[in-house]
GUFI-903809 format. One line per 10 residues: their letters; for each residue x, y, z of N, C-alpha, C, O. Coordinates in pm, whole numbers, always signed. Example, Ala and Ser with C-alpha at 12.3 -4.5 7.8 and 13.67 -1.06 7.14 Angstrom:
GUFI-903809
as	+1319 -569 +780 +1230 -450 +780 +1320 -330 +780 +1424 -332 +846; +1285 -225 +708 +1367 -106 +714 +1290 +3 +787 +1341 +114 +804
//
This chain:
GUFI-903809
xxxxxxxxxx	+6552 +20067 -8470 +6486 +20075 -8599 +6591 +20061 -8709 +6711 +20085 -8696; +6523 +20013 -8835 +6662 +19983 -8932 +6567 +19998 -9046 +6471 +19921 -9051; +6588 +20110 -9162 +6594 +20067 -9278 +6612 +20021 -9378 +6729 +20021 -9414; +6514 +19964 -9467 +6575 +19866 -9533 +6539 +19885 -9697 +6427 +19926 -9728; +6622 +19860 -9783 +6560 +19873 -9907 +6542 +19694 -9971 +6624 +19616 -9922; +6467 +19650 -10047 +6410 +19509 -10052 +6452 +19495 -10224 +6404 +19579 -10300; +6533 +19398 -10273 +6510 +19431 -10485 +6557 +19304 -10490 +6618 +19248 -10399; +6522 +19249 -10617 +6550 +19077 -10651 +6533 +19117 -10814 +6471 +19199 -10883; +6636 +18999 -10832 +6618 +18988 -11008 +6690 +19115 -11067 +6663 +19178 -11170; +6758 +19128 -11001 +6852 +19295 -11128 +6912 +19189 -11265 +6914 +19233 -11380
xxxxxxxxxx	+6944 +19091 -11244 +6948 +19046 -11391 +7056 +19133 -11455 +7052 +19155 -11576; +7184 +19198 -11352 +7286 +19248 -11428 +7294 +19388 -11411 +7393 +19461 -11402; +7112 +19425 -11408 +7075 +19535 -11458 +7098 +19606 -11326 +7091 +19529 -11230; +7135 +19785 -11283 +7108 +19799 -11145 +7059 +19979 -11229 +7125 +20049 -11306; +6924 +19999 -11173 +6889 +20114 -11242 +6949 +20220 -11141 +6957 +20184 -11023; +6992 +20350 -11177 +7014 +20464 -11074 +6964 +20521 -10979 +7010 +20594 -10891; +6794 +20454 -11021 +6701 +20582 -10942 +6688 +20470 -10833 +6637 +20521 -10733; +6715 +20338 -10816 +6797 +20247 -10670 +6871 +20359 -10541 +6844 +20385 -10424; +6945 +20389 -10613 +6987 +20479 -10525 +6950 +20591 -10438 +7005 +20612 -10330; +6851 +20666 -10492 +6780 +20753 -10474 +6705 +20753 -10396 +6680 +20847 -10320
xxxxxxxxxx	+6635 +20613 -10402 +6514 +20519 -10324 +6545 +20485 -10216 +6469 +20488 -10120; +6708 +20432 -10213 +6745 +20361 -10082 +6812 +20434 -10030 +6877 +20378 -9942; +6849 +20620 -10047 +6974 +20639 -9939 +6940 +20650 -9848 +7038 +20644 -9774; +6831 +20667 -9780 +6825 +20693 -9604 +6812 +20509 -9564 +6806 +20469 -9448; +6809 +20427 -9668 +6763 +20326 -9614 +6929 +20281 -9518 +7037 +20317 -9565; +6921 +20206 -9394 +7050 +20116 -9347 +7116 +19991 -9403 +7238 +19975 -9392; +7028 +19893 -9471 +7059 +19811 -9615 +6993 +19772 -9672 +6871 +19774 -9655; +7039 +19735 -9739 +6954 +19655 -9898 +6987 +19504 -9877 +7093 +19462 -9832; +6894 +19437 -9912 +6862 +19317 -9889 +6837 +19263 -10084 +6749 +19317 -10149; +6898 +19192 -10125 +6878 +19125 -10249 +6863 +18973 -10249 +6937 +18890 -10195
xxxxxxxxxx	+6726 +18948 -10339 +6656 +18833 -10309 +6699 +18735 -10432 +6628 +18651 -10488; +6840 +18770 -10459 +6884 +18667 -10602 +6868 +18721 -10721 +6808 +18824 -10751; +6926 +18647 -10789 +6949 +18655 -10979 +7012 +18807 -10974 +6941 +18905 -10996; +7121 +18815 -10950 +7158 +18937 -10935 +7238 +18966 -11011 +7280 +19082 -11001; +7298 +18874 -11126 +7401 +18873 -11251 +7544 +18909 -11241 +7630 +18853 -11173; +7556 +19004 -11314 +7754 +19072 -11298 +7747 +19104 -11167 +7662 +19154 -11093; +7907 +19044 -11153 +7901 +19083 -10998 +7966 +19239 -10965 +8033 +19256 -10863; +7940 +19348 -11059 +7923 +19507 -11108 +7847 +19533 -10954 +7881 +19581 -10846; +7730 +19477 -11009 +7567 +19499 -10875 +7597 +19455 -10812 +7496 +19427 -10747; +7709 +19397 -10744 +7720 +19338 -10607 +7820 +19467 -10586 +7759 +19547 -10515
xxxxxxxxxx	+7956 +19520 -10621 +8049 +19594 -10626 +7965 +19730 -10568 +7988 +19778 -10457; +7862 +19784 -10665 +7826 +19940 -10652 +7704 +19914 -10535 +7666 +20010 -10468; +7666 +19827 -10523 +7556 +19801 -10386 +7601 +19800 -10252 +7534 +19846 -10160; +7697 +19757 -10240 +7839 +19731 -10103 +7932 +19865 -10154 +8040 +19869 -10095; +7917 +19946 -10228 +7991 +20043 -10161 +7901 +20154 -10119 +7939 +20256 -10062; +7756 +20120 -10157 +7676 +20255 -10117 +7579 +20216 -9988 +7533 +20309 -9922; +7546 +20067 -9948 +7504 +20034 -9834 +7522 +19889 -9780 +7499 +19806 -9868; +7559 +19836 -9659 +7601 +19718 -9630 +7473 +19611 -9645 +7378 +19600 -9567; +7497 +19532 -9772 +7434 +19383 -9810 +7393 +19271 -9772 +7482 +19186 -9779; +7310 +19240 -9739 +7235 +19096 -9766 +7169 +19027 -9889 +7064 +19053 -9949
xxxxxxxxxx	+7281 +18911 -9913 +7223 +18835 -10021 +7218 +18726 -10087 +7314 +18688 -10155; +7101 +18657 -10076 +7130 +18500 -10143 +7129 +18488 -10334 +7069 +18562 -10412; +7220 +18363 -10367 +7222 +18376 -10514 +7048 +18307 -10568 +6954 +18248 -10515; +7085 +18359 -10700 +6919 +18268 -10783 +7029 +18171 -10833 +7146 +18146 -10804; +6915 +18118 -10942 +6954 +18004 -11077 +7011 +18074 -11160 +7084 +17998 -11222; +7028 +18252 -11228 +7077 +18307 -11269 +7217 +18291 -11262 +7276 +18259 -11366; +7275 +18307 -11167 +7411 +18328 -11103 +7521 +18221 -11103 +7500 +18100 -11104; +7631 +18277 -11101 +7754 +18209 -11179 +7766 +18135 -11024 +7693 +18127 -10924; +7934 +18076 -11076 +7971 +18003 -10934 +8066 +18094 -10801 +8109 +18048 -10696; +8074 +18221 -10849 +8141 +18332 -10833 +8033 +18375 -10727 +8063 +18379 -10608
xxxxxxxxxx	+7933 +18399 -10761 +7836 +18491 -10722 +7794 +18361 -10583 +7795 +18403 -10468; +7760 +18201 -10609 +7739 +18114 -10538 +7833 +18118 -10410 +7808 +18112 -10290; +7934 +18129 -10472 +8074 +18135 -10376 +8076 +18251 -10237 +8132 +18249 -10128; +7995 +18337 -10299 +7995 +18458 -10220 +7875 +18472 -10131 +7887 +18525 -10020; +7762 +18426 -10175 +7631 +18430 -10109 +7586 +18313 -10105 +7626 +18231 -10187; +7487 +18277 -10001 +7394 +18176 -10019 +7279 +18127 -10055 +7207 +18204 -10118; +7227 +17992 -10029 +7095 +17928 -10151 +7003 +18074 -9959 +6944 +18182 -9965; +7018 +18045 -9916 +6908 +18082 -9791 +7001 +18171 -9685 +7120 +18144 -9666; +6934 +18279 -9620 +7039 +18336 -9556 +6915 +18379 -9443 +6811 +18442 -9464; +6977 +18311 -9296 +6826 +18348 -9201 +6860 +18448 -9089 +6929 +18398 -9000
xxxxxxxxxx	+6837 +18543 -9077 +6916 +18604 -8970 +6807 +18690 -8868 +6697 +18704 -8923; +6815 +18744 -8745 +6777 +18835 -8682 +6774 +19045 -8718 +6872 +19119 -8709; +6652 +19081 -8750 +6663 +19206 -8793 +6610 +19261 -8677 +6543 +19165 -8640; +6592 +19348 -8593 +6534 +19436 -8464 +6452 +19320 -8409 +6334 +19347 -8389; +6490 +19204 -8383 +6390 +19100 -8305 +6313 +19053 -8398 +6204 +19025 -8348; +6318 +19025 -8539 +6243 +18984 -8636 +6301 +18859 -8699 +6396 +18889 -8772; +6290 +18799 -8698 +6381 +18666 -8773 +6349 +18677 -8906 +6228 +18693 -8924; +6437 +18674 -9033 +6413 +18717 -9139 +6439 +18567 -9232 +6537 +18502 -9196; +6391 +18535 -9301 +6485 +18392 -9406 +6444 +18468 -9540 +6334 +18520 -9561; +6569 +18466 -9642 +6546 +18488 -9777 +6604 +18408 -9830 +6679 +18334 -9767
xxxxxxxxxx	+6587 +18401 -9959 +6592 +18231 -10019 +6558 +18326 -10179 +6499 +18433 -10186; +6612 +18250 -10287 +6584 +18313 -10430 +6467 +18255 -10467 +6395 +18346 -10507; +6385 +18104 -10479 +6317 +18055 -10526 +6236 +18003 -10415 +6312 +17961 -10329; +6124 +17991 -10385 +6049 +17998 -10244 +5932 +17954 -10255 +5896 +17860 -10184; +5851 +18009 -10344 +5673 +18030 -10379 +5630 +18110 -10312 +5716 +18196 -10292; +5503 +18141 -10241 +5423 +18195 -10186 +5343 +18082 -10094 +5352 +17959 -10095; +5262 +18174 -10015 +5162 +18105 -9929 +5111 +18051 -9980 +5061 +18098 -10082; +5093 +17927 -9948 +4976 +17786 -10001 +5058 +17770 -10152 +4982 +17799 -10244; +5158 +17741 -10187 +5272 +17750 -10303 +5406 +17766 -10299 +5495 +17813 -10369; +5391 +17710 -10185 +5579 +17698 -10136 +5636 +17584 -10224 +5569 +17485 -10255
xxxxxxxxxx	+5735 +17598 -10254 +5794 +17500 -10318 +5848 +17400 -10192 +5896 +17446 -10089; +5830 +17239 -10223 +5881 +17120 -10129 +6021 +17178 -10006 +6029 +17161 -9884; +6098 +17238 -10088 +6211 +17261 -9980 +6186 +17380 -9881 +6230 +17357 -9768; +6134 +17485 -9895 +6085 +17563 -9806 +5977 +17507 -9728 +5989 +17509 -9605; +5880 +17460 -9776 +5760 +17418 -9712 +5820 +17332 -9582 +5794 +17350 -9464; +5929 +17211 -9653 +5959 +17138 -9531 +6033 +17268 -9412 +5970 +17264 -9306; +6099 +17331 -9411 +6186 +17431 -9370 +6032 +17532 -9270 +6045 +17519 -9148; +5925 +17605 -9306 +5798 +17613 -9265 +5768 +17557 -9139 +5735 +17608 -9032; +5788 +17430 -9178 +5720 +17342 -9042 +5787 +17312 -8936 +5741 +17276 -8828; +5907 +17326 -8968 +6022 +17351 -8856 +6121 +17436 -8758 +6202 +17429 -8666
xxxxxxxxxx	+6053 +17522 -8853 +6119 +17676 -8835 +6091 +17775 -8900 +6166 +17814 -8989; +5979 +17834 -8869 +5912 +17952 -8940 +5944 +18083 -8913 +5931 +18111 -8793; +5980 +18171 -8981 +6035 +18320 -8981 +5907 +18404 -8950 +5791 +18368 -8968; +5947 +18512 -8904 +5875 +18605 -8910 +5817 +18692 -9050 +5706 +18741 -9073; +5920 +18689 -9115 +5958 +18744 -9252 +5952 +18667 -9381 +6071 +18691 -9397; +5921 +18595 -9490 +5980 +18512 -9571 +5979 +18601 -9711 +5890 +18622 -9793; +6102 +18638 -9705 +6161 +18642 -9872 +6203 +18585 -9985 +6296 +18505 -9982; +6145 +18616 -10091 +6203 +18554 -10196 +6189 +18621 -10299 +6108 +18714 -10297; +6266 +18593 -10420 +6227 +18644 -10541 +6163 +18532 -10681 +6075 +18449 -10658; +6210 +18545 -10785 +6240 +18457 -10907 +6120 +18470 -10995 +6114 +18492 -11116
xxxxxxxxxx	+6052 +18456 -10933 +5916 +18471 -11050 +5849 +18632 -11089 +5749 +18666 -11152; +5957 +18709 -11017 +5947 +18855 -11134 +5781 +18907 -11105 +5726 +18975 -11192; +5713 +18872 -10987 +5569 +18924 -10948 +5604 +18902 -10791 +5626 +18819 -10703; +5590 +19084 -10834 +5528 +19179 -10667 +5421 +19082 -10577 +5308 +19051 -10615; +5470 +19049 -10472 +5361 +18976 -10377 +5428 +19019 -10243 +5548 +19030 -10222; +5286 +19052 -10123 +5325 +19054 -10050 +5157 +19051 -9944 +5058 +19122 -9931; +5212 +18918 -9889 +5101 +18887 -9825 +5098 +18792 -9681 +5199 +18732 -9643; +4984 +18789 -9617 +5034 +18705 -9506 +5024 +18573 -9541 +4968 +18536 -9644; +5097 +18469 -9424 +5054 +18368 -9455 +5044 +18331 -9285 +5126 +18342 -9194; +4874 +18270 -9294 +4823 +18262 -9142 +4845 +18127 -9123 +4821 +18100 -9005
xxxxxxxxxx	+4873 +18048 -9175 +4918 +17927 -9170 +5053 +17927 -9087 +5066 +17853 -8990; +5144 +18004 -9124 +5243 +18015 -9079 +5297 +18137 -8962 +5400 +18162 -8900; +5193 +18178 -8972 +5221 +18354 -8913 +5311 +18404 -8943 +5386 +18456 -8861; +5332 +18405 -9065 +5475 +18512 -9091 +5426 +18611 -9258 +5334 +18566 -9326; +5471 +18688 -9283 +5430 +18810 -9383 +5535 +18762 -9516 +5647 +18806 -9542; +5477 +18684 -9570 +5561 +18661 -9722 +5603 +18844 -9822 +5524 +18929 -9861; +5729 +18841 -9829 +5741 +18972 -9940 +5825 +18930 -10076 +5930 +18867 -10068; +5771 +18969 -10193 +5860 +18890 -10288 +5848 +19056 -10382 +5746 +19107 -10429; +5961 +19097 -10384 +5985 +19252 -10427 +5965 +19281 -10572 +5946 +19397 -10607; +5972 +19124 -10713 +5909 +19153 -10771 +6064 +19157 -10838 +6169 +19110 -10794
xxxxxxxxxx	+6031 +19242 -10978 +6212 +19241 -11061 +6258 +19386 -11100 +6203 +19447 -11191; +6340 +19427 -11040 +6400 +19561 -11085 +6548 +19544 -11218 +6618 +19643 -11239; +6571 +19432 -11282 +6597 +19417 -11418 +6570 +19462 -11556 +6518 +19573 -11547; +6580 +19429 -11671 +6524 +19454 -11772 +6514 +19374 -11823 +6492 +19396 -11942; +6521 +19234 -11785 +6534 +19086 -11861 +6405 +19025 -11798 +6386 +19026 -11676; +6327 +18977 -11880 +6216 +18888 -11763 +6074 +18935 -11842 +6057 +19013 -11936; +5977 +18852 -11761 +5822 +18925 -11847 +5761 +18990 -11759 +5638 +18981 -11764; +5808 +19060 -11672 +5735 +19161 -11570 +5752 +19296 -11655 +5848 +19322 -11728; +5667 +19358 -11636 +5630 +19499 -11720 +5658 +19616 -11671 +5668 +19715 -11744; +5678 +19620 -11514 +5757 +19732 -11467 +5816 +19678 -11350 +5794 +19581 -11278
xxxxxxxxxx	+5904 +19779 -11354 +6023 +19745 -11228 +6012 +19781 -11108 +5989 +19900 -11087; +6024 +19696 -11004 +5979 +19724 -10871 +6093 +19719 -10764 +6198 +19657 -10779; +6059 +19791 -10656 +6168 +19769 -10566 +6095 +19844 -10390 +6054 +19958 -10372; +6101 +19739 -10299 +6023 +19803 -10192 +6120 +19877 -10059 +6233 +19843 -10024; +6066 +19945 -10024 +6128 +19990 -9902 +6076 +20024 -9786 +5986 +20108 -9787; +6117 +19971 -9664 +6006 +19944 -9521 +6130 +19958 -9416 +6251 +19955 -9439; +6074 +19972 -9317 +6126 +20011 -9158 +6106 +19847 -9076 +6018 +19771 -9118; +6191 +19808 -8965 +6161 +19728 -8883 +6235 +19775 -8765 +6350 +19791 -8724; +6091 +19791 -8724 +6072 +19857 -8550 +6015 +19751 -8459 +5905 +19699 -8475; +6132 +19713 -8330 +6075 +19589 -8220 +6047 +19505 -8311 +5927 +19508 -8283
xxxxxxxxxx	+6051 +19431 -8397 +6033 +19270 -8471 +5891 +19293 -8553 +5835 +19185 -8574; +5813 +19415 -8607 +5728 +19440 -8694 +5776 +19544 -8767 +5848 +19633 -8722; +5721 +19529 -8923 +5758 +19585 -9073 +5656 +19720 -9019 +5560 +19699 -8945; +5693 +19858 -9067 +5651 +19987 -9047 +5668 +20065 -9192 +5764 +20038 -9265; +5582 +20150 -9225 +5641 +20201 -9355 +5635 +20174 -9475 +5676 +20250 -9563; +5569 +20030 -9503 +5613 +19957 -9604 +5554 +20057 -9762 +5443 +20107 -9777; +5650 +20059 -9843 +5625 +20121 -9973 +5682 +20056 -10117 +5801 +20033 -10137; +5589 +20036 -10200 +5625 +19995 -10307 +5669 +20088 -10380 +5623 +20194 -10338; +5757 +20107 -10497 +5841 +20193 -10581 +5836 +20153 -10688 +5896 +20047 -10707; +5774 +20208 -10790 +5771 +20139 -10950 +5871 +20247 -11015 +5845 +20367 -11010
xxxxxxx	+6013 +20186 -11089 +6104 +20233 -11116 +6050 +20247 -11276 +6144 +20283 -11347; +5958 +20233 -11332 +5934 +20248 -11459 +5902 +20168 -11541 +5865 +20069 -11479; +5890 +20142 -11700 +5861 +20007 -11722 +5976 +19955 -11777 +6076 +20023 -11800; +5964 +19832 -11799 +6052 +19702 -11749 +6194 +19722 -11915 +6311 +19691 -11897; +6154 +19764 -12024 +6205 +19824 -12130 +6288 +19916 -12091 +6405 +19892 -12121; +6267 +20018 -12033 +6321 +20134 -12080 +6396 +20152 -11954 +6339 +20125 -11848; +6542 +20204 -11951 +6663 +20254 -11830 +6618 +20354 -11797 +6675 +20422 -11711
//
């Protein structure tokens, strides 16, 4: 079993009560636009990281992470990617990626809206965590946290860190 904490779009921003949310978690997984690389620094010293860059992000941040990062979680094949779409709204480069090799998992962030849904087309559980930043037109800040036990999500909980204004 492995916990996990799920956040995209800090936009620089990394609120405290992150912490709070994720300490029993085993890591944090960041789905892009993740800004100063501050939030990469205080995230890797409080739990070991996974993370691809957005369109936000310098060449620093590129240098360090990737456009897609696909890996094995408890028998779960995971792909996160910053810019993605959703089911039936994949953007051309994922979609082709879909038909050839479909995850169990598909993450993404960028468009700053909480989604998390299946896609039976593909059999795999789209999660897009939504923006825990203060930059963006999402109205409150989100950040999820879930269990993966034998290659299925357990636990899953959304966390509204407050609204999207105020630290």
């Amino acid at each position: 079993m492995k916990k996990i904490g799920l956040l995209s779009d800090t936009h620089s921003h990394l609120d405290p009560k992150i912490f709070d949310y994720f300490k029993d978690c085993d890591e944090i997984w960041h789905a892009g636009d993740i800004g100063q690389f501050e939030v990469v620094e205080k995230l890797e010293a409080f739990k070991p990281l996974k993370a691809v860059y957005g369109n936000i992000d310098d060449a620093k941040m590129r240098a360090e992470f990737p456009l897609d990062l696909r890996w094995d979680c408890e028998g779960m094949e995971v792909w996160m990617t910053h810019i993605g779409g959703y089911p039936g709204r994949y953007n051309k480069r994922v979609r082709e990626g879909l038909k050839t090799n479909p995850p169990n998992l598909f993450i993404c962030g960028h468009s700053h809206i909480l989604k998390i849904m299946p896609d039976h087309k593909h059999d795999l559980l789209h999660i897009n965590p939504g923006a825990c930043g203060v930059h963006g037109f999402h109205k409150v800040k989100t950040i999820i946290r879930f269990s993966v036990v034998d290659a299925k999500i357990e636990d899953l909980e959304v966390i509204e860190l407050g609204v999207r204004g105020r630290i």
